[in-house]
Backbone atoms as SQL, in Angstrom:
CREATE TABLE atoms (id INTEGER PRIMARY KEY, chain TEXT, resi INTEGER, resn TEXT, atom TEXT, x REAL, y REAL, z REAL);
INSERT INTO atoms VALUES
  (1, 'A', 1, 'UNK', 'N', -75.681, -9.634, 33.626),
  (2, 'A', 1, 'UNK', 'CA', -74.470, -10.256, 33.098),
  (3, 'A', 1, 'UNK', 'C', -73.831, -9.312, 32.072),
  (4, 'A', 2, 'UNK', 'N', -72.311, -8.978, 32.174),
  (5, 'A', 2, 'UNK', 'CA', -72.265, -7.878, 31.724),
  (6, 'A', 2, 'UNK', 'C', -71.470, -8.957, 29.937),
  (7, 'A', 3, 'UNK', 'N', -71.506, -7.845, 28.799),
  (8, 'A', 3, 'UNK', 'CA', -71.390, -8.613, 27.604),
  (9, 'A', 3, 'UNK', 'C', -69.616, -8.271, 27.268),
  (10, 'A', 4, 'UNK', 'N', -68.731, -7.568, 28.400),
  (11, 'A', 4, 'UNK', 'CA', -67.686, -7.681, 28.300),
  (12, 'A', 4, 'UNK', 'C', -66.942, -8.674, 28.515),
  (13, 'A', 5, 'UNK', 'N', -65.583, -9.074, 28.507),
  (14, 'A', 5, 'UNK', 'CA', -64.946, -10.256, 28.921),
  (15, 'A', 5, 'UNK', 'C', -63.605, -9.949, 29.132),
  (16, 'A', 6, 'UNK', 'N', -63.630, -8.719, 29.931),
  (17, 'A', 6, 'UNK', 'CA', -62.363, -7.755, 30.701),
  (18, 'A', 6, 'UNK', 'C', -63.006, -7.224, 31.721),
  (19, 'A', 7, 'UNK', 'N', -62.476, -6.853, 32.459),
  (20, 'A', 7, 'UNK', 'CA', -62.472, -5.797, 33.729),
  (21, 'A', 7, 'UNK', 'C', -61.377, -5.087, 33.671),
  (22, 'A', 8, 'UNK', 'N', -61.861, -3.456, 34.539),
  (23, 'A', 8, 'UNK', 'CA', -60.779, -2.757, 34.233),
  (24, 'A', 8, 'UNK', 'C', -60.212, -2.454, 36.020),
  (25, 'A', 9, 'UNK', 'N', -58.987, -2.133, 35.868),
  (26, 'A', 9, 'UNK', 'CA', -58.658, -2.474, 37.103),
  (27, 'A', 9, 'UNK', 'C', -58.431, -1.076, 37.842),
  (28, 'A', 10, 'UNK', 'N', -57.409, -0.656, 36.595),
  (29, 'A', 10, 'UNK', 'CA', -56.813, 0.749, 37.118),
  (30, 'A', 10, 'UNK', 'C', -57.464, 2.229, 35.604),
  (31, 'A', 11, 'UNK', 'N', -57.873, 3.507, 36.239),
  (32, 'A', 11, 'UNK', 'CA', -57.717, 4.316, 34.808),
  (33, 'A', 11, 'UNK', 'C', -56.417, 5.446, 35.585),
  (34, 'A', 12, 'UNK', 'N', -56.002, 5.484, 34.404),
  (35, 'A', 12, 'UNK', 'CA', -54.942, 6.584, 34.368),
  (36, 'A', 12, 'UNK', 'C', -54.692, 7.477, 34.130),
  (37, 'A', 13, 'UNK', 'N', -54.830, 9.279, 34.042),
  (38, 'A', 13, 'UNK', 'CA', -55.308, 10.572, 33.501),
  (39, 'A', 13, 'UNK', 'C', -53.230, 10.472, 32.602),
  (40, 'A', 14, 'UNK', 'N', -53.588, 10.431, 31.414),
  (41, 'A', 14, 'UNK', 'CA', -52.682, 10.818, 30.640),
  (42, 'A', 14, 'UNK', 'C', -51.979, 12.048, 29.716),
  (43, 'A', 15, 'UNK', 'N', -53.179, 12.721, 30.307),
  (44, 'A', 15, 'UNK', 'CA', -53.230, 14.331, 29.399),
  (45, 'A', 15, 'UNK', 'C', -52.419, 14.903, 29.629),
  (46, 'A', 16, 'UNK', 'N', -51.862, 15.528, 29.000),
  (47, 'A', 16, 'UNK', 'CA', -51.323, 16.815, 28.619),
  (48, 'A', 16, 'UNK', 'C', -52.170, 17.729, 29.487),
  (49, 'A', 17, 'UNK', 'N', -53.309, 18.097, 29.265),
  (50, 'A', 17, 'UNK', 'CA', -53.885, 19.581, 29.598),
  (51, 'A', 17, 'UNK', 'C', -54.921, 18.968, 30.583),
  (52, 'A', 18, 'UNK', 'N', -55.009, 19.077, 31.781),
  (53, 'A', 18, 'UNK', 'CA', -56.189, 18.503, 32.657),
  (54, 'A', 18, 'UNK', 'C', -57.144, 19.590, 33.270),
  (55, 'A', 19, 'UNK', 'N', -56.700, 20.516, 32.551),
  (56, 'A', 19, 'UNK', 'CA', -57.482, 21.707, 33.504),
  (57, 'A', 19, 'UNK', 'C', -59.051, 21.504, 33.126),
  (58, 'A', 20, 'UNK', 'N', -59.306, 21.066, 31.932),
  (59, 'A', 20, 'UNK', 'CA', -60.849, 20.934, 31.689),
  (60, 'A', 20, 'UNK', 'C', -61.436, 19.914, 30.393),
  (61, 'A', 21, 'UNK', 'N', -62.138, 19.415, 30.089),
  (62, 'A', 21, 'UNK', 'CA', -62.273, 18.536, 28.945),
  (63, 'A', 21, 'UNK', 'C', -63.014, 18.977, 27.984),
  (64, 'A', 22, 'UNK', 'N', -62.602, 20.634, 27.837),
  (65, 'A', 22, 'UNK', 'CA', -63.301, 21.625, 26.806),
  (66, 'A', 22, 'UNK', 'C', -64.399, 21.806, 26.758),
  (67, 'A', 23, 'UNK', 'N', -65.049, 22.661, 26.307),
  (68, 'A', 23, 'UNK', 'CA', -65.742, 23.901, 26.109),
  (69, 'A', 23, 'UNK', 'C', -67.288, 23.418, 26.032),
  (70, 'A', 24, 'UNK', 'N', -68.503, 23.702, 26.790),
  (71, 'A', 24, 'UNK', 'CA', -69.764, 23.770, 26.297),
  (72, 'A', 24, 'UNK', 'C', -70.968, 24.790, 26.251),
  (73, 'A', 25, 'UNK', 'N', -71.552, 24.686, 25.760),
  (74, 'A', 25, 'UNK', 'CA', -72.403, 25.882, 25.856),
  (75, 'A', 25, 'UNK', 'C', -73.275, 26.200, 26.883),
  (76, 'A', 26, 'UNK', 'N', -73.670, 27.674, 27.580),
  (77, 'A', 26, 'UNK', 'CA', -74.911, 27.699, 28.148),
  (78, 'A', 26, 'UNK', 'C', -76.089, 28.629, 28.491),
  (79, 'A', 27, 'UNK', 'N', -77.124, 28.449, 28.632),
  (80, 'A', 27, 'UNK', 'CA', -78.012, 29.590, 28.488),
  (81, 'A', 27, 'UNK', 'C', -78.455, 29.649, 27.502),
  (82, 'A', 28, 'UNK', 'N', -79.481, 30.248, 27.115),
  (83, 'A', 28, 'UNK', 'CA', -80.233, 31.253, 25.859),
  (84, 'A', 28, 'UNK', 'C', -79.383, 31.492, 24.774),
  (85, 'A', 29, 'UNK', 'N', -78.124, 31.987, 25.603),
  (86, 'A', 29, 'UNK', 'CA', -77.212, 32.983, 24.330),
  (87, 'A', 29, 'UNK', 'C', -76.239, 32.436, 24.089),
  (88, 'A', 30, 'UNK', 'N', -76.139, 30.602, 24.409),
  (89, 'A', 30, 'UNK', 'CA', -74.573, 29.791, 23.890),
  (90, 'A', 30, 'UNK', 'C', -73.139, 30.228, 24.359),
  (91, 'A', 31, 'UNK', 'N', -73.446, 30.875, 25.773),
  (92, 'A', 31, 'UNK', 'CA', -71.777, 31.080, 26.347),
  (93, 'A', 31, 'UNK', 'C', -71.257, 30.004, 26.574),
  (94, 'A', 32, 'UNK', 'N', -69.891, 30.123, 25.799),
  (95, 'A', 32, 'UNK', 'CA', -68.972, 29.037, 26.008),
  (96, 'A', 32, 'UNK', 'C', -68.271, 29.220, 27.201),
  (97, 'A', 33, 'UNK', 'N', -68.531, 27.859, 27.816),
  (98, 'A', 33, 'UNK', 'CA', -67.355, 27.603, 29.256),
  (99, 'A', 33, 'UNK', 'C', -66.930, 26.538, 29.243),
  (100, 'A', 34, 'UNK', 'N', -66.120, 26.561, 30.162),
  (101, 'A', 34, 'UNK', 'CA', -64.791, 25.433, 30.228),
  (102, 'A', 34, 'UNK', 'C', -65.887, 23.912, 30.670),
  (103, 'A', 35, 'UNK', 'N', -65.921, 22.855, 30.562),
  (104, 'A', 35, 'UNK', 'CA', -66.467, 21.849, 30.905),
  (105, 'A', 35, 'UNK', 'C', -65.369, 20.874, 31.476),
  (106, 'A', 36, 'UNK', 'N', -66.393, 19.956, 33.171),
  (107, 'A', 36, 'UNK', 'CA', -65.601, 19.683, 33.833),
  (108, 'A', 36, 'UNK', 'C', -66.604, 18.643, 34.116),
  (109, 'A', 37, 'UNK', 'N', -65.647, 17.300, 34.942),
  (110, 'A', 37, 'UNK', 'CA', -66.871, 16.312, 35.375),
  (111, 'A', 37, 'UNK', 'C', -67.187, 17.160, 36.666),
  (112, 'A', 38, 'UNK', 'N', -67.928, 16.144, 37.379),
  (113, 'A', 38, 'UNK', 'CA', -68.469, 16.144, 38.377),
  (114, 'A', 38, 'UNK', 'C', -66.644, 16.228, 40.121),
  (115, 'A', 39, 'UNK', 'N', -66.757, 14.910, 39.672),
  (116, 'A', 39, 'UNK', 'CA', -65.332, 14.244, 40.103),
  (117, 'A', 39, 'UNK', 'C', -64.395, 14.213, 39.358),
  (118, 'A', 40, 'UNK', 'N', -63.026, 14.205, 39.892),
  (119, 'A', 40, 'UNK', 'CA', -62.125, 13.961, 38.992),
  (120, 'A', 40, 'UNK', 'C', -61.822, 12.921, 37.732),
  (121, 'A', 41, 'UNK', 'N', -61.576, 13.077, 36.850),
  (122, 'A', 41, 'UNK', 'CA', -61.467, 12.473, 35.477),
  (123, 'A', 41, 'UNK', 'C', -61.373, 10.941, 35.776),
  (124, 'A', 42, 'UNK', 'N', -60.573, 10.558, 36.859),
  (125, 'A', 42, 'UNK', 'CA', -59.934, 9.165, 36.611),
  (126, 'A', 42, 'UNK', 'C', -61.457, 8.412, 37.194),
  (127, 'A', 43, 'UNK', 'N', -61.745, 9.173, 38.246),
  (128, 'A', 43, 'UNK', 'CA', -62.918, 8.638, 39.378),
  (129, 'A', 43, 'UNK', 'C', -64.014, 8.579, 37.957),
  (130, 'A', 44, 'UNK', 'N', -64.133, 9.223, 37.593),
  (131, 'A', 44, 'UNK', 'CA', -65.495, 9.202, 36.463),
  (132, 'A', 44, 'UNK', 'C', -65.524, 8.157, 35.638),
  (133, 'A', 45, 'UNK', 'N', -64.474, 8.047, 35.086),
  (134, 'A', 45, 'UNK', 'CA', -64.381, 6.982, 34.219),
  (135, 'A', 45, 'UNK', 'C', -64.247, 5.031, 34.629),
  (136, 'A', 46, 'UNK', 'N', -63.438, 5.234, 36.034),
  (137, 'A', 46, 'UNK', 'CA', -63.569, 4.043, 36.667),
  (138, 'A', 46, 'UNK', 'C', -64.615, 3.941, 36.758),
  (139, 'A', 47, 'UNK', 'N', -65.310, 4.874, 37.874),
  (140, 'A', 47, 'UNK', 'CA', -67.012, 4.734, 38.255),
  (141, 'A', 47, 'UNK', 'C', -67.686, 4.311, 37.376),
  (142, 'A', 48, 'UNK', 'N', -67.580, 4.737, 36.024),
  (143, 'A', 48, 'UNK', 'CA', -68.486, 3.886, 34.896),
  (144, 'A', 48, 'UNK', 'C', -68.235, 2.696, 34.201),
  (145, 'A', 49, 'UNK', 'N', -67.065, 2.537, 34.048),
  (146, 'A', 49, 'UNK', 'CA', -66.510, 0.895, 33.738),
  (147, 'A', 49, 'UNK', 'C', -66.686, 0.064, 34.694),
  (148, 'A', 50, 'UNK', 'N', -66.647, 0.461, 36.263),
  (149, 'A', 50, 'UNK', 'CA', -66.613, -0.262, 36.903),
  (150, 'A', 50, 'UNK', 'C', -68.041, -1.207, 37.113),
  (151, 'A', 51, 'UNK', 'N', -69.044, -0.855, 36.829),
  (152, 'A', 51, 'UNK', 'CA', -70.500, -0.611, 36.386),
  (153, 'A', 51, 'UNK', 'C', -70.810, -1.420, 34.950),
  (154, 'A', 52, 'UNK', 'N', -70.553, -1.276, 34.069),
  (155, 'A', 52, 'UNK', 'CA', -70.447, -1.785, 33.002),
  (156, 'A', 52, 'UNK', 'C', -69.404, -2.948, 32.597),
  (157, 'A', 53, 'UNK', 'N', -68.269, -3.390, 33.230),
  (158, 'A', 53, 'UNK', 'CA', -67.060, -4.028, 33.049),
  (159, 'A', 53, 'UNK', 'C', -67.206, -4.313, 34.271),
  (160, 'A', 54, 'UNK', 'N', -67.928, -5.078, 35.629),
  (161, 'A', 54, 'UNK', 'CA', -67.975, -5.072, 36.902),
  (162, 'A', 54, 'UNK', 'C', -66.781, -6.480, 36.758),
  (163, 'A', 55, 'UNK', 'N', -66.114, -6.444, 37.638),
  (164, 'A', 55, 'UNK', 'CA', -64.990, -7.397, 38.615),
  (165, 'A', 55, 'UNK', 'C', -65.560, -8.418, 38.637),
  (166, 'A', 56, 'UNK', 'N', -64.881, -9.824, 38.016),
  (167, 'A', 56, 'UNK', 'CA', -65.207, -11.004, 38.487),
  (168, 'A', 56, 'UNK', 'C', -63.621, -11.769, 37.860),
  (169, 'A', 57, 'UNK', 'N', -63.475, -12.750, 38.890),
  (170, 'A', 57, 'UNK', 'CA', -62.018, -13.549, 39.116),
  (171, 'A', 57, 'UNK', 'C', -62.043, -14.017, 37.750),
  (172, 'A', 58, 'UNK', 'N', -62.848, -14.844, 36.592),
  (173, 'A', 58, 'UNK', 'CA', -62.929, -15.553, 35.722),
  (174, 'A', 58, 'UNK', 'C', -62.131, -14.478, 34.358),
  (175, 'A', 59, 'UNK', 'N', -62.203, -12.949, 34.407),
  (176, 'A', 59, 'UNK', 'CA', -62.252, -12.057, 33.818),
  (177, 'A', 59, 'UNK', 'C', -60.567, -11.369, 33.302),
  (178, 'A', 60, 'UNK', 'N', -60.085, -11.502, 32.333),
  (179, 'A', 60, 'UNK', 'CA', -58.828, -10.768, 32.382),
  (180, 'A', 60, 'UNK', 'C', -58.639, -9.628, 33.122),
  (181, 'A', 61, 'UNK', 'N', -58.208, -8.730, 33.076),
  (182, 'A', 61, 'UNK', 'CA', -57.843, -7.412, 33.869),
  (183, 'A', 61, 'UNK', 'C', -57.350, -6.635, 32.823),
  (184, 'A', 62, 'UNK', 'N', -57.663, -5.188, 32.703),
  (185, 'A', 62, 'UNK', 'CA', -57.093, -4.224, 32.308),
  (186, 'A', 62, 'UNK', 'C', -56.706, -2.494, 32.980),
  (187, 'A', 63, 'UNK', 'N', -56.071, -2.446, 32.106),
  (188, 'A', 63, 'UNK', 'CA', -55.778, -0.980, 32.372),
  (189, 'A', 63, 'UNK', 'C', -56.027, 0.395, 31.634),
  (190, 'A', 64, 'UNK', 'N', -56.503, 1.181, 31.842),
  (191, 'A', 64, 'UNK', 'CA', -56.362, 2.499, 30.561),
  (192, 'A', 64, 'UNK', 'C', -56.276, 3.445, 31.206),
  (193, 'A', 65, 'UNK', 'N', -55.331, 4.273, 30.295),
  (194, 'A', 65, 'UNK', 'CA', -54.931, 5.761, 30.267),
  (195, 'A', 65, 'UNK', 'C', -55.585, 6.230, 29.056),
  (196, 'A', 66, 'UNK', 'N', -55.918, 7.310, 29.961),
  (197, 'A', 66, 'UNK', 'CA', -56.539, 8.438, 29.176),
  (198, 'A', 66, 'UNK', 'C', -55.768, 9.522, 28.698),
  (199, 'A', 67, 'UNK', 'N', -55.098, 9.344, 27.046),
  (200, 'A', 67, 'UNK', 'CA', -54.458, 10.277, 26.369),
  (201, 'A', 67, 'UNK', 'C', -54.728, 11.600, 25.966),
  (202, 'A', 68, 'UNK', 'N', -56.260, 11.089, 25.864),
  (203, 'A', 68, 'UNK', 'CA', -56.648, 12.778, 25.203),
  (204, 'A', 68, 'UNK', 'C', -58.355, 12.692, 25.386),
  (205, 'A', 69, 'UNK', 'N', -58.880, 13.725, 26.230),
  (206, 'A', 69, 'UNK', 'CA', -60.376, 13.303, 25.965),
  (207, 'A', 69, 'UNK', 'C', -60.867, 15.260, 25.564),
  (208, 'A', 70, 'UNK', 'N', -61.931, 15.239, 24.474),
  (209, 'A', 70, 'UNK', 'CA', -62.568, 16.776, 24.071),
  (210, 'A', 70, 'UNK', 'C', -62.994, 16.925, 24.011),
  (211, 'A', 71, 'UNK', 'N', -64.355, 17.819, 24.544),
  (212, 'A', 71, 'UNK', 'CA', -65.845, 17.843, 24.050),
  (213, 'A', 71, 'UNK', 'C', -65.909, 19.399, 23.857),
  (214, 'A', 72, 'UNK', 'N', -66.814, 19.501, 22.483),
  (215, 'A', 72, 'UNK', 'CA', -67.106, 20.658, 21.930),
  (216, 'A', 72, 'UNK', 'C', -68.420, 20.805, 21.120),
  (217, 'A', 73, 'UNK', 'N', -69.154, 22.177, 21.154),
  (218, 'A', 73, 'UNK', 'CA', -70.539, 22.238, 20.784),
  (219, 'A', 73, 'UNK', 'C', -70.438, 23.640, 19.923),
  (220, 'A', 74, 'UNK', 'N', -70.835, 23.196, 18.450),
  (221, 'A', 74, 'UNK', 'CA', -71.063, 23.963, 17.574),
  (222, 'A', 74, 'UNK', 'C', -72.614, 24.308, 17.217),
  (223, 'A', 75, 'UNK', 'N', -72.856, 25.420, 17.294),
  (224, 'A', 75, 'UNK', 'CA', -74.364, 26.189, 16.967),
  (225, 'A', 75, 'UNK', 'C', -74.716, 26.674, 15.603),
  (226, 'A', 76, 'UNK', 'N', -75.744, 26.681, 14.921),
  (227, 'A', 76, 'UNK', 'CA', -75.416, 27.106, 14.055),
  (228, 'A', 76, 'UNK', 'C', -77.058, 27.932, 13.776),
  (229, 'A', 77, 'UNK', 'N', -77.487, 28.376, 12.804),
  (230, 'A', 77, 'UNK', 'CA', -78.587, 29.089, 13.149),
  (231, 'A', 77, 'UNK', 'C', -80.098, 27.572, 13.422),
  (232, 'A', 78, 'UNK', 'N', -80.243, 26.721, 13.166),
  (233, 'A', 78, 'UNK', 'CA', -81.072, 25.452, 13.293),
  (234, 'A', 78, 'UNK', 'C', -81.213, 24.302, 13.497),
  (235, 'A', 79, 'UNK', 'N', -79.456, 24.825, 14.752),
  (236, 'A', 79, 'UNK', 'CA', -79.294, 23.224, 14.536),
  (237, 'A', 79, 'UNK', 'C', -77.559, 23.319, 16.244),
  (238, 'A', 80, 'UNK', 'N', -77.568, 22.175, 16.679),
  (239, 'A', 80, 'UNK', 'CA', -76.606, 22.261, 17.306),
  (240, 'A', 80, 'UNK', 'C', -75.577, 20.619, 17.086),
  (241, 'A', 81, 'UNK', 'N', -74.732, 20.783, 17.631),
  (242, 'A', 81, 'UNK', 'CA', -73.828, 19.233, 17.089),
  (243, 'A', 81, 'UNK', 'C', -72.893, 19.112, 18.364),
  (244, 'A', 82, 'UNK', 'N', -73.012, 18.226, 19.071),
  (245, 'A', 82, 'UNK', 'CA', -71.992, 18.081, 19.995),
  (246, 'A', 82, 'UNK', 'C', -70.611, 17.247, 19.734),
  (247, 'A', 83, 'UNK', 'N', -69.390, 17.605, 19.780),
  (248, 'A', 83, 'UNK', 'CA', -68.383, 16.449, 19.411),
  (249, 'A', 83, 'UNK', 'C', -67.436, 16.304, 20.990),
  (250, 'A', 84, 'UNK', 'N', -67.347, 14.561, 20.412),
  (251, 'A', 84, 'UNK', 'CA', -65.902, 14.287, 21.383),
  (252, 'A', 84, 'UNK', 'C', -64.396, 13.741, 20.794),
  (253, 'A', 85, 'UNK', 'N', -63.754, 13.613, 21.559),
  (254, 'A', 85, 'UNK', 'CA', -62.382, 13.171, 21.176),
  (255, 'A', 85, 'UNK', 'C', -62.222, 12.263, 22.660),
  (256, 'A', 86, 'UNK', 'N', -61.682, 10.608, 21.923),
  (257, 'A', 86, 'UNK', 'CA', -61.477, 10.498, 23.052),
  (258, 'A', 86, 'UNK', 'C', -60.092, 9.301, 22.678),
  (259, 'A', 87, 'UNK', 'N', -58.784, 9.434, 23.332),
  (260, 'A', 87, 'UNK', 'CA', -58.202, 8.699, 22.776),
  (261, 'A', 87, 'UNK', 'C', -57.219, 8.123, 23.922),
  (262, 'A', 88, 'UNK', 'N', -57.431, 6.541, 24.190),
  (263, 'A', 88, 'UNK', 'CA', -56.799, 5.885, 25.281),
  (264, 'A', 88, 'UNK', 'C', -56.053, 4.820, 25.316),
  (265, 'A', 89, 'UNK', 'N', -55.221, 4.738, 26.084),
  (266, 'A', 89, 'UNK', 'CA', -54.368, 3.238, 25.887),
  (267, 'A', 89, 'UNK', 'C', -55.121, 1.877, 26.685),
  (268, 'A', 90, 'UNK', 'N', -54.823, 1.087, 25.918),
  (269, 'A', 90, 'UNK', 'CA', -55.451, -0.096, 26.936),
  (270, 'A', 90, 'UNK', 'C', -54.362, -1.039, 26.569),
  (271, 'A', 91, 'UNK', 'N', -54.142, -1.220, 28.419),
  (272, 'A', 91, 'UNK', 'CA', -52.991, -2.450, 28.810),
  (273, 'A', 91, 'UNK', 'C', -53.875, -3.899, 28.971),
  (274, 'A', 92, 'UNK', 'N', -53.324, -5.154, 29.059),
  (275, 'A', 92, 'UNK', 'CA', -53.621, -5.985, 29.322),
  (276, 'A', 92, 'UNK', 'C', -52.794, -6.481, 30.969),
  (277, 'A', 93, 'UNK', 'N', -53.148, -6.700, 32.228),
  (278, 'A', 93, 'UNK', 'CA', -52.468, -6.758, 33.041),
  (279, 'A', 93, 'UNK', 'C', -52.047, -8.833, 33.157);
């Protein structure tokens, strides 16, 4: 039983820049590369709401666009920190 009391219906890629959802590290030696899902942005994010927020008639409906999403990984000599940015609209349908 999921502890939401929405479903989402539609996601929407709102970005500005879609080429990648920034930068992570890899290897031994912390090369930075571009970071990407698997599937496309919108598919990823439905796929997981849809899962967590699953469809039932009793349930409002929503919508979100995705304004801005960032992930970035700072190293430092003992230590690493991962950050995101994630900033979205949510409609009520």
């Amino acid at each position: 039983m999921s502890g939401f009391n929405f479903y989402v219906e539609n996601v929407y890629d709102g970005r500005q820049f879609k080429e990648n959802i920034g930068t992570v590290q890899k290897s031994g030696f912390n090369r930075k590369v571009l970071a990407n899902f698997e599937k496309p942005l919108v598919e990823e994010f439905f796929d997981y709401l849809s899962v967590i927020c699953p469809k039932q008639e009793n349930k409002p409906t929503i919508s979100i666009r995705i304004n801005d999403l960032y992930v970035s990984e700072l190293t430092r000599a003992m230590s690493e920190t991962a950050y995101a940015t994630l900033v979205i609209d949510i409609n009520r349908i």
